[in-house]
N, C-alpha and C positions, 0 to 999 in steps of 0.2 A: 504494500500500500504506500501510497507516494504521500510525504509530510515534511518535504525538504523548503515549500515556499514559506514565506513567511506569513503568520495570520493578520488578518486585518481586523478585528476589534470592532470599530466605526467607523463613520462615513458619514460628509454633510456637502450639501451643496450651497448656493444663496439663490434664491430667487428673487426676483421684482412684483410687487402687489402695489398697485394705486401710488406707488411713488417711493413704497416702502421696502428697505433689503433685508431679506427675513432669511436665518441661516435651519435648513431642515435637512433630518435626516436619523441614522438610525446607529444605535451600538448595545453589544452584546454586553449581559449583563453576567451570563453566568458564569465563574471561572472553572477552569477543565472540563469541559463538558463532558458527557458519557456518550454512548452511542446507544440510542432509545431511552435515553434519560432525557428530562425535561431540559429547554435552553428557552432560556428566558433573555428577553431585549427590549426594550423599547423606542419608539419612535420622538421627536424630539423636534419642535421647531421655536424660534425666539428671533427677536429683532437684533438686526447688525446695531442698527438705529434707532434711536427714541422714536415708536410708534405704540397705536391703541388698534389693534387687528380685531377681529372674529375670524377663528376656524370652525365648518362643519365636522361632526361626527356624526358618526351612524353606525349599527348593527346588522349584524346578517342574525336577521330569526330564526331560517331554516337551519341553516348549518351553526348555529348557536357561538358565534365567534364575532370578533370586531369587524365592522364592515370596510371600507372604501382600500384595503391594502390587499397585494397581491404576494406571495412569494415562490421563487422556484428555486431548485438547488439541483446541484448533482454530486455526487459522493464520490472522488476517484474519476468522475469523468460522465459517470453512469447517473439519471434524471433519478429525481426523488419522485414520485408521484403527489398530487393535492389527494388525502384522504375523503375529502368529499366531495370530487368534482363531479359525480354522479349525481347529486344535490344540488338542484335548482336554486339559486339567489333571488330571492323575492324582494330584497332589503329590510329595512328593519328602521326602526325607532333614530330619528334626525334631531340634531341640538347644534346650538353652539356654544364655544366654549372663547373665552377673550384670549390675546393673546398680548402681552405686552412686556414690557420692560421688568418689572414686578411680579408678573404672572407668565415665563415662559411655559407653553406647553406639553407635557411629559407624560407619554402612552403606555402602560407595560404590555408588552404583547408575550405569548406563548410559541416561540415558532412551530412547536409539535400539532399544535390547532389546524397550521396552513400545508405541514408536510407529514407525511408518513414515515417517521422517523424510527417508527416501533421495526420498520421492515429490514432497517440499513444493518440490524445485528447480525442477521444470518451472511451475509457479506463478510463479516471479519470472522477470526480466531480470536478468542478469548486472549487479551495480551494486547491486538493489533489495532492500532490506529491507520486514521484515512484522514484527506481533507474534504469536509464539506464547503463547497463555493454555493452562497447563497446571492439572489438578486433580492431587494427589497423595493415594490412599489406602494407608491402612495399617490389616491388622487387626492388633490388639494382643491377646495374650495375656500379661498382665503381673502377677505378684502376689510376696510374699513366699516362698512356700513350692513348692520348686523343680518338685516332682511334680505339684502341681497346677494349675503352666503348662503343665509337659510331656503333661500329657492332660487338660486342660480345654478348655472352651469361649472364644471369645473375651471378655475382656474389655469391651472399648473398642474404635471403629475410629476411627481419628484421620483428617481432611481437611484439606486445606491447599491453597488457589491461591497461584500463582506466577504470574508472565509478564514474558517475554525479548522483545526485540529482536532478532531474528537476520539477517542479512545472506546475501544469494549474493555470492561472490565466489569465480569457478573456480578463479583463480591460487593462491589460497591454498589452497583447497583441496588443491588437485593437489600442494602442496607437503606441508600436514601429509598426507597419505596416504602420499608417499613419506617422510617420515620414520618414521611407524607402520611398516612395510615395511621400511626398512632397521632398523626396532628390532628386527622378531621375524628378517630372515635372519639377521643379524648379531650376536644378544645369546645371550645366554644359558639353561638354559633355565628357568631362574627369572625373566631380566628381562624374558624376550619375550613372557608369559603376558597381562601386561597392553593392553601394545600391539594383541595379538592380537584379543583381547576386543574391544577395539574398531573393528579392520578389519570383525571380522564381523558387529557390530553395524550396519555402513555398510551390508551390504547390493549393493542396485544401484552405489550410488557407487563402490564399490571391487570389480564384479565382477573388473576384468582382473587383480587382486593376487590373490584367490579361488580365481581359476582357475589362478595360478602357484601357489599354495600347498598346493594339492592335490598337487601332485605334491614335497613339501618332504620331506628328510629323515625328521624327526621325523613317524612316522606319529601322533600326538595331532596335532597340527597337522593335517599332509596332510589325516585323517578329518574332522574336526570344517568345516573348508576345503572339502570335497567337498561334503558333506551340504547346505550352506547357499547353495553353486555352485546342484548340482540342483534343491534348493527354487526360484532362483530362476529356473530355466530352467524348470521343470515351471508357477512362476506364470504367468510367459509367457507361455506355450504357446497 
C-alpha cells in the first residue's frame, strides 16, 4: 500500500460575495485515523475582511446526513463508493446561519456518513496502511442580505482535496467502538447523541452494537439503530 506522499490535513480557498473575501474550506479533525473507524472534519468559512455574511444550511432527510456537500475519495487509487447513492435526495430542512468577524462558521461533519469507509478494511492486512485522497465539495449560498440566501441560487461551490494516511489496526478498533458504546449506554441523553452518530456512521464495523441498540431504551436510539441494522442486512442480501 502506497503512504510515501505527504498528508494534507486542510485546505481553504477565498472566495468573492457582494464585495466581501470570505476564506472557506475544510480540515480533518481526527488524529491517526483507523480504517473503518470514524474520521471526523469539518467545514469552515470566515471573512478575510471585516464583513456581516449569511450562509444557507440544509439537511438531506432521506439519507439522514448534512445536506449541500458532496464527497468522493479513493483509497490507493481505487473509488470509495457514496453509501447511499441508491437514496434519493429530497432535501431537507433550510436556515441560515451569520457569518462574521465574531461569529466565523464551523461545521462538524462525519466523513463515514458520505463514504463507505466500513468497506476499505477488507483491502488491507491487519498492520497495513493506504492513502485515502478525498475531494471535499460544498455549495455555497452566501451573500449579505439574509433572504436572498435563504431563496437564492447558489452562489459559489467551493473544492478542496485533502489526503490521510489511514491504518487497519483491529485492536484498536474494537476498543474505540466499545468506548463509542459505553458513551451512548451509559451517558446521557445529551452526551450520547454524538457518540451515536458515529456508531452509525461505522456501519458494517459496528453491526453487533447496531443490533444491541435497537432494542435500547430510548426508542430515538433503538429506531434510528434499527433502520440502518436493516439497511445493512437488506444490502447483503
Amino acid at each position: 500500500m502506497s503512504t510515501s506522499k505527504t498528508d494534507k490535513r486542510e485546505g481553504s480557498t477565498e472566495v468573492v460575495v457582494d464585495n466581501y473575501r470570505v476564506r472557506t474550506g475544510f480540515r480533518v479533525l481526527t488524529e491517526n485515523p483507523l480504517v473503518g473507524g470514524p474520521i471526523e472534519l469539518e467545514f469552515f468559512i470566515e471573512p478575510v475582511e471585516s464583513a456581516s455574511l449569511f450562509l444557507s444550511v440544509a439537511g438531506d432527510s432521506n439519507r439522514q446526513r448534512p445536506g449541500q456537500f458532496e464527497f468522493t475519495a479513493t483509497l490507493d487509487g481505487e473509488e470509495v463508493p457514496d453509501p447511499l447513492a441508491d437514496i434519493p435526495s429530497v432535501g431537507g430542512p433550510v436556515g441560515v446561519v451569520p457569518v462574521t468577524d465574531e461569529t466565523p462558521w464551523r461545521q462538524p461533519l462525519v466523513l463515514n456518513q458520505f463514504l463507505a469507509l466500513d468497506t476499505c478494511r477488507e483491502k488491507l492486512a491487519d498492520g497495513e496502511s493506504a492513502r485515502l485522497n478525498v475531494t471535499c465539495r460544498r455549495a455555497l449560498t452566501l451573500g449579505a442580505d439574509q433572504t436572498a440566501v435563504l431563496t437564492g441560487k447558489d452562489w459559489q461551490n467551493t473544492s478542496i482535496d485533502l489526503a490521510l494516511t489511514i491504518r487497519r489496526d483491529d485492536e484498536a478498533l474494537a476498543k474505540l467502538i466499545d468506548v463509542l458504546m459505553d458513551e451512548v449506554t451509559s451517558g446521557t441523553a445529551a452526551t450520547r447523541l454524538h457518540p451515536f452518530e458515529l456508531l452509525l456512521s461505522l456501519r458494517s464495523v459496528a453491526r453487533e452494537q447496531l443490533t444491541e441498540l435497537a432494542e435500547f431504551s430510548d426508542s430515538s436510539i433503538a429506531n434510528r439503530a434499527k433502520q440502518v441494522r436493516d439497511r445493512l442486512t437488506k444490502v447483503s442480501e
